[in-house]
N, C-alpha and C positions, 0 to 999 in steps of 0.2 A: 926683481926678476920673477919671483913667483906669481905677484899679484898681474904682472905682463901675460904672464903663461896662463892663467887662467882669464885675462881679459880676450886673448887669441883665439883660445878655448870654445869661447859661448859666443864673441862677438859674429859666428855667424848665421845664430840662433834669429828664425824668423824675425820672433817677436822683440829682439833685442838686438839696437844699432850700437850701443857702446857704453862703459861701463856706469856713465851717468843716469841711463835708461834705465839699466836693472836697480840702480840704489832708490831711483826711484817710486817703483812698480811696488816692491812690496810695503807701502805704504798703505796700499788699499789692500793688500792681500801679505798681512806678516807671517804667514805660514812659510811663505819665500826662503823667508831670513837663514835659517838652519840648513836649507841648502847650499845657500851661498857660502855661507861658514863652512862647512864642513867641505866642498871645493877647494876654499882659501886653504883649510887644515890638512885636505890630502897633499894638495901641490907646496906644504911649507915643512923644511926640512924640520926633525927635531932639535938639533943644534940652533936653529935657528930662534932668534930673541924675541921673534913675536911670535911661536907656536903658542906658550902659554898663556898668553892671553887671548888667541883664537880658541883656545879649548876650554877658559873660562867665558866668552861670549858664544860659544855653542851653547854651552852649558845653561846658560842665562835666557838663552834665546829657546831652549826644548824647554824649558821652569814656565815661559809667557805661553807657548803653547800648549801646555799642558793645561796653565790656569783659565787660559782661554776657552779652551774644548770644558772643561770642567764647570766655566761659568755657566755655556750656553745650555751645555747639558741640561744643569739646577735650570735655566728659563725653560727649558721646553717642559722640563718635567710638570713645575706652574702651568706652564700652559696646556699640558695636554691634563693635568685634574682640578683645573679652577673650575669649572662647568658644573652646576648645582644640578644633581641628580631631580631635583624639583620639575626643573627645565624640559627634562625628556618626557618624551609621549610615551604611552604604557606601547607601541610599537618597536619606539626603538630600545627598549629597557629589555624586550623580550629578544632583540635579534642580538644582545649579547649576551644572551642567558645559552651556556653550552654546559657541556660534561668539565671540561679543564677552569670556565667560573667557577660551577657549581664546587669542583673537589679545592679548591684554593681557597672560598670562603670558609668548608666545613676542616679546612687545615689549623685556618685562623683563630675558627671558634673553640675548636681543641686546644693551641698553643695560649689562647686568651683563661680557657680554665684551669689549663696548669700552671699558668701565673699565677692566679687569685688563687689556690690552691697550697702555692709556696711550692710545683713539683718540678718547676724550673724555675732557671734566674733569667733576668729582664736587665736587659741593655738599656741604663739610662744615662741622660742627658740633665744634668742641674739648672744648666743654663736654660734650656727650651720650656724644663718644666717651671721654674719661675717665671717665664714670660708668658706661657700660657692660660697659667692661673691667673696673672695678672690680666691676662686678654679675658678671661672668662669674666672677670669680675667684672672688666670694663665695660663689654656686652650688656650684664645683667644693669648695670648702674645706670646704663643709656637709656636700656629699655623701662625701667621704672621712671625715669627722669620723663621721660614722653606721654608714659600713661597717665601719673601723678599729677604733672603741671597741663594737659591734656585736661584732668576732669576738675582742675583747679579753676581753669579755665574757663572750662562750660559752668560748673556751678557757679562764676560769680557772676556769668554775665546773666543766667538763670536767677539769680537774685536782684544782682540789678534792674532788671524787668522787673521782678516781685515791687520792687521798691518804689516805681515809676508809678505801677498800678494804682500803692495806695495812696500816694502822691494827690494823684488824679482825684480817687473818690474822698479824698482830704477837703482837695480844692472846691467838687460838686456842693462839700459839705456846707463850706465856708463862705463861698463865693458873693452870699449877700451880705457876710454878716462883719468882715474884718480886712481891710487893704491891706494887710499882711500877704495874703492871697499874691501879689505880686511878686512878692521877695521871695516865696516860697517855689513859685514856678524860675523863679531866676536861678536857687540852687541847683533847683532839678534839672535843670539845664547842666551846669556846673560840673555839679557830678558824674551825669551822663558824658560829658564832655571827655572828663578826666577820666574815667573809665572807658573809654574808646580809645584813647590813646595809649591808655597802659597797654589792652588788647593789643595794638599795633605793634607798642614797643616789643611787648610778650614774645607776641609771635617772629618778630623778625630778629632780634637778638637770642631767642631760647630754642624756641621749639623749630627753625626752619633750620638751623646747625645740627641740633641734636637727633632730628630726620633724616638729616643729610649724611650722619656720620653713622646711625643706625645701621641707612643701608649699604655700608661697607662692610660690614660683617660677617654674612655669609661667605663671600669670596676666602678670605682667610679661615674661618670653620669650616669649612670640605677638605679643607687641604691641609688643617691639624686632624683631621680622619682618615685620610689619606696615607697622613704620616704614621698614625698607628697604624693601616692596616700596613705597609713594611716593614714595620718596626714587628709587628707579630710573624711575619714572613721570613726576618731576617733570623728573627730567635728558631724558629722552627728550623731553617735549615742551618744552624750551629748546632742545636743538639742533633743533627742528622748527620753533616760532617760534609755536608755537599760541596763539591768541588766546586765548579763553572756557576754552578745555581745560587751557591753559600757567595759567591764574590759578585754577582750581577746582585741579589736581591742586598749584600754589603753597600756595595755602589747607589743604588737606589735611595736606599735608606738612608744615605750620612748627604746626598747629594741634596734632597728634600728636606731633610732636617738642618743641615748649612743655612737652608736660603730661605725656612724659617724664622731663625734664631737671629738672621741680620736681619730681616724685612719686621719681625714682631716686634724687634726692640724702637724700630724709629715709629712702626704704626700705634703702640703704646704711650708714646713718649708724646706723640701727636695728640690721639685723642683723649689723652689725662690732661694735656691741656684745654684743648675745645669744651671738655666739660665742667672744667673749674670757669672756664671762663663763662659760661653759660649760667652759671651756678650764682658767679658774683654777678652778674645782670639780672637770675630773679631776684637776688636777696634784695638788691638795691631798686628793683622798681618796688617790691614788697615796702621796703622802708618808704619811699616818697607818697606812693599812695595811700601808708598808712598814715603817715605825719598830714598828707592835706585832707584827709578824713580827721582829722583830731583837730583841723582849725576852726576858730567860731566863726571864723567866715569863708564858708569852699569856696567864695568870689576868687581869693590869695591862689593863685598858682603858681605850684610849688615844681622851681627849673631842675629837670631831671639832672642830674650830674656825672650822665653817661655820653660818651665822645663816641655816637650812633656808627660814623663815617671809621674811625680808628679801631673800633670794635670789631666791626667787620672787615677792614682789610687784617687786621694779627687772624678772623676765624678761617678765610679763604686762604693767607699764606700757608695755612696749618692743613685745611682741606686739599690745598694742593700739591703739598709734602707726600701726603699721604696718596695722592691720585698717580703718584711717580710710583712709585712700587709697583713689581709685577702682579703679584697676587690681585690688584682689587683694578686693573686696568683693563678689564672690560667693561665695555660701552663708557668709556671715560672722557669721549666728548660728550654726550647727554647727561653724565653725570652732572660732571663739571659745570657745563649750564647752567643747567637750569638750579645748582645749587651757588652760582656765582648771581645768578639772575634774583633768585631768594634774598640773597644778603648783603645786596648792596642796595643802596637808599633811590628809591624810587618813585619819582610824579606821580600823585595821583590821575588815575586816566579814567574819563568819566565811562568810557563804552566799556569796560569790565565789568561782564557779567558775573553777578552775586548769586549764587545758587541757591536755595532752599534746602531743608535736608531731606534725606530721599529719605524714602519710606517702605514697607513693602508693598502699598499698590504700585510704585513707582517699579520696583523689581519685577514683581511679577506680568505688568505689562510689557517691560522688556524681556523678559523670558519668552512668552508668546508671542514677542513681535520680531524675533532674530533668533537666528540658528546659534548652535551651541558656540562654535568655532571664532563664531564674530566678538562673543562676553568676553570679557575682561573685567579685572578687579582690582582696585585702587590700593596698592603696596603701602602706602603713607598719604598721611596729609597734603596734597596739593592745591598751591597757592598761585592764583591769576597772574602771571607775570606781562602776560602781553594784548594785547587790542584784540578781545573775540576770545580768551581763553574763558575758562569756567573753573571754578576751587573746585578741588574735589574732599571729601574724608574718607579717612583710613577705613577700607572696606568696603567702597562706595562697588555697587556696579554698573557698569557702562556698555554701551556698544557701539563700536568701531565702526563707522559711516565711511573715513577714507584714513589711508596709514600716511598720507601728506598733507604737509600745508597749503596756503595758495603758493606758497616761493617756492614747492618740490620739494622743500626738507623732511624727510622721512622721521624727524626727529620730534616732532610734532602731528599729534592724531585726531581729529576730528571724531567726535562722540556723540554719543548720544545720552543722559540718563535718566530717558524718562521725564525729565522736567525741562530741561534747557538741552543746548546743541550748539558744544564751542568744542574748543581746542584744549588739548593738555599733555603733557609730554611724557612719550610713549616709553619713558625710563619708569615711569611712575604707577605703570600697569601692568600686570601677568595675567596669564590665562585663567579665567574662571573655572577652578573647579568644585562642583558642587557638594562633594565628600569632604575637602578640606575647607570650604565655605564653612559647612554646620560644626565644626570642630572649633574651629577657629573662635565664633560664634559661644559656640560652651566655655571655653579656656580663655572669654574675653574679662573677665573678673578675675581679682585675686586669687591666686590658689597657692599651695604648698610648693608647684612646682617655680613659682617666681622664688622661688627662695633656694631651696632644695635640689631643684636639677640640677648640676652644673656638672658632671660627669659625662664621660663621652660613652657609660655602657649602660644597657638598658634587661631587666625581668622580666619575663611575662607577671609575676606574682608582683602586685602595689605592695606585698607588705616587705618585700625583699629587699635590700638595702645595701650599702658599703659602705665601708670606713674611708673617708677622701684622706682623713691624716689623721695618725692615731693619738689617740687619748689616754691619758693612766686616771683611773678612777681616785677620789680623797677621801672617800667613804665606803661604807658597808652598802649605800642605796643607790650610788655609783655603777657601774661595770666599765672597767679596759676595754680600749679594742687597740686593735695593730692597725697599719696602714694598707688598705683593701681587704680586709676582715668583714667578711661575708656575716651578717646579723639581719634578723625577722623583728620589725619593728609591731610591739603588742599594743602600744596606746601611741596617738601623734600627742602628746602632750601630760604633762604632770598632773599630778593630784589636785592642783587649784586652777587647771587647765590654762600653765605657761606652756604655749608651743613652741618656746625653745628650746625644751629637754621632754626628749622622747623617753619611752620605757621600752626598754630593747633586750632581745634575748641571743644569745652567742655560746655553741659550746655546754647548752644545760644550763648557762647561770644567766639572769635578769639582772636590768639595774639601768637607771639613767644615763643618757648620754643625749651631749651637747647637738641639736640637732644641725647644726650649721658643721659640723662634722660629717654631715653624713652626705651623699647624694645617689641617684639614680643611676647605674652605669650604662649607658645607652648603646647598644651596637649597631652597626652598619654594616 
């Protein structure tokens, strides 16, 4: 009778001819549901044997709506700070600079120094902060893995040119005196051979993943910065007591850090594989080309024992895991692409253009020959995938001729660098700026900070420092620190110049400490 009384009810509801209609409807839209429910529950006596379980499907049904509004929330939140501040023009950076930014950041910078100070207490998370140390490492371990096997790269094929040279003035030597002269031009063959193909192998099992996975990383670092500037917002208005303010900047905080804590754990888990698995593909081209280097005859070629095709569909399943997450799902058809197009085994196609390497007459003619707005700069290593494309290197400059292909795909950009004039895809470019150009440039060699940065707060003073986790000293030439323990680093290195124990002062007393302890804390 009831569930009659309420079909009577609504049955003359525009939108809804009969009771099969509405059960249907909130299917696309289950916000419905709690409506209908609680209908059913006003019109059902409470004597009656199905109240209680109308009041636990209400119940059930405000819990899916709730978690629901709560999901999309944490997405929009991703979405409205995954955008790398790098991205914005120094215009729009300024049309959000007002009085209510300005007093928010210098709120920030206060609640951040009575942290480090110990004059409040800091809302933490164990779970987030081990995933993002973990994130941090994995970062740092990428980006060594690319430059390492990058100049591993260049020097050997640098040498093997060396080697071909004196090959050559071997042979000029020889050439009348010994028919050995033949055998000797056959290895040279050989080896060059077999060194072309390791390159190949190199490059397409190592270094085209490990590019690829590189640049998923900023997306997720903005938005572990993000997360601290609420997290500094949220502490600030707890010790304030703020009503409305203390429970929006609450919300924010655990909303962002939730969708974190799930998204960091499976992108970690992702790319600790991609780079073990990159790892075991140099060691083992490393072994094979050592082993047919050590044979008396390099004629023997020695069958790699890498399953090229299986290799790469387990790096793309993994790439793709990770292209699901909200955080790093910008521009993630170009990503995907042209990082599917990298790593899967490809015909050689004779019209792919081989580029030369640019040089600075090549830049500076494009400087003078294209306005600032058209430059662009080569984000990573790009590799010819298709008929008319051109390689580009990491740092390469270009100028943007058309932003499509011949087929309209905007995803693909016709360039220019000065030496040649093809295609390359325009996920693999950012704006040239010429201040972060010469920096870049300086900080393109080893320094302290590939080791040492990994804090997310920054000094003006280089000799300034932090404790990332604390230390208990075993000696008298030791010194303690606690964890975020502000210390002025006096020497980067020991008495027999180990730079991995610094001489650090804290408090009036000196004494070594572990420099991998320590980092830079950088602010935003």
């Amino acid at each position: 009778p009831c569930v009659t009384e309420v079909y009577l009810r609504i049955s003359w509801s525009p939108n809804l001819m009969d009771l099969g209609s509405l059960l249907i409807k909130p299917v696309q839209r289950l916000m419905k549901y709690p409506l209908l429910l609680r209908e059913l529950l006003n019109s059902t006596p409470a004597s009656h044997p199905d109240h209680e379980a109308l009041q636990r499907a209400l119940f059930a049904m405000k819990t899916i709506n709730v978690n629901i509004n709560e999901l999309k929330r944490r997405k929009d939140l991703v979405m409205k700070y995954r955008k790398n501040d790098d991205d914005e023009t120094l215009k729009e950076k300024f049309s959000r600079l007002n009085i209510h930014s300005i007093s928010k950041k210098s709120k920030r910078v206060t609640s951040h120094l009575k942290i480090l100070t110990r004059g409040e207490p800091q809302v933490k998370d164990g779970t987030f902060n081990k995933e993002e140390k973990l994130f941090q490492s994995l970062e740092k371990t990428v980006k060594l893995c690319v430059k390492n096997i990058s100049l591993y790269s260049q020097h050997l094929q640098d040498s093997i040119h060396l080697a071909d040279q004196n090959i050559i003035e071997l042979q000029e030597i020889l050439q009348d005196k010994d028919d050995k002269v033949n055998d000797c031009s056959e290895k040279q063959t050989n080896a060059a051979n077999l060194c072309e193909d390791f390159m190949a192998q190199l490059d397409k099992l190592v270094l085209t993943p490990l590019s690829a996975l590189q640049a998923l990383f900023p997306g997720p670092q903005n938005l572990i910065q993000k997360r601290y500037d609420k997290l500094l917002d949220y502490n600030s208005y707890i010790q304030r007591s703020a009503g409305e303010d203390l429970e929006m900047a609450k919300k924010e905080y655990e909303a962002l850090n939730a969708q974190l804590v799930e998204e960091l754990q499976v992108f970690n888990r992702a790319a600790k594989k991609i780079v073990l698995n990159c790892l075991h593909c140099f060691i083992t081209l490393l072994r094979n080309i050592m082993f047919a280097a050590l044979q008396s005859n390099s004629a023997v070629m020695v069958p790699i024992p890498l399953s090229s095709s299986s290799i790469c569909e387990v790096q793309n399943q993994l790439i793709e895991e990770v292209h699901k997450l909200n955080f790093v799902k910008e521009n993630i058809s170009t990503i995907f692409i042209e990082g599917k197009l990298s790593l899967e085994k490809k015909k050689p196609v004779p019209s792919l253009l081989e580029s030369p390497r640019q040089t600075e007459e090549h830049r500076s003619k494009l400087l003078a020959m294209y306005s600032m707005e058209l430059l662009y700069q080569a984000k990573r290593k790009c590799n010819a995938a298709q008929e008319f494309d051109i390689d580009l290197q990491e740092g390469d400059l270009v100028a943007v001729v058309e932003q499509k292909d011949p087929f309209g795909s905007t995803s693909r950009w016709l360039v220019d660098t000065g030496i040649l004039t093809g295609y390359v895809y325009s996920s693999f470019l950012k704006p040239y700026n010429p201040a972060k150009a010469h920096k870049d440039v300086a900080e393109n060699g080893f320094s302290d900070d590939d080791f040492d940065d990994i804090s997310l707060f920054s000094m003006d003073d280089q000799q300034i420092f932090y404790a990332v986790f604390a230390f208990q000293a075993r000696s008298d030439q030791e010194l303690s620190l606690q964890e975020y323990q502000r210390v002025r680093i006096l020497r980067f290195s020991d008495l027999s110049g180990n730079k991995e124990w610094w001489l650090a002062e804290a408090k009036g007393q000196k004494g070594y400490v572990p420099s991998n302890y320590l980092g830079k804390m950088t602010y935003a």
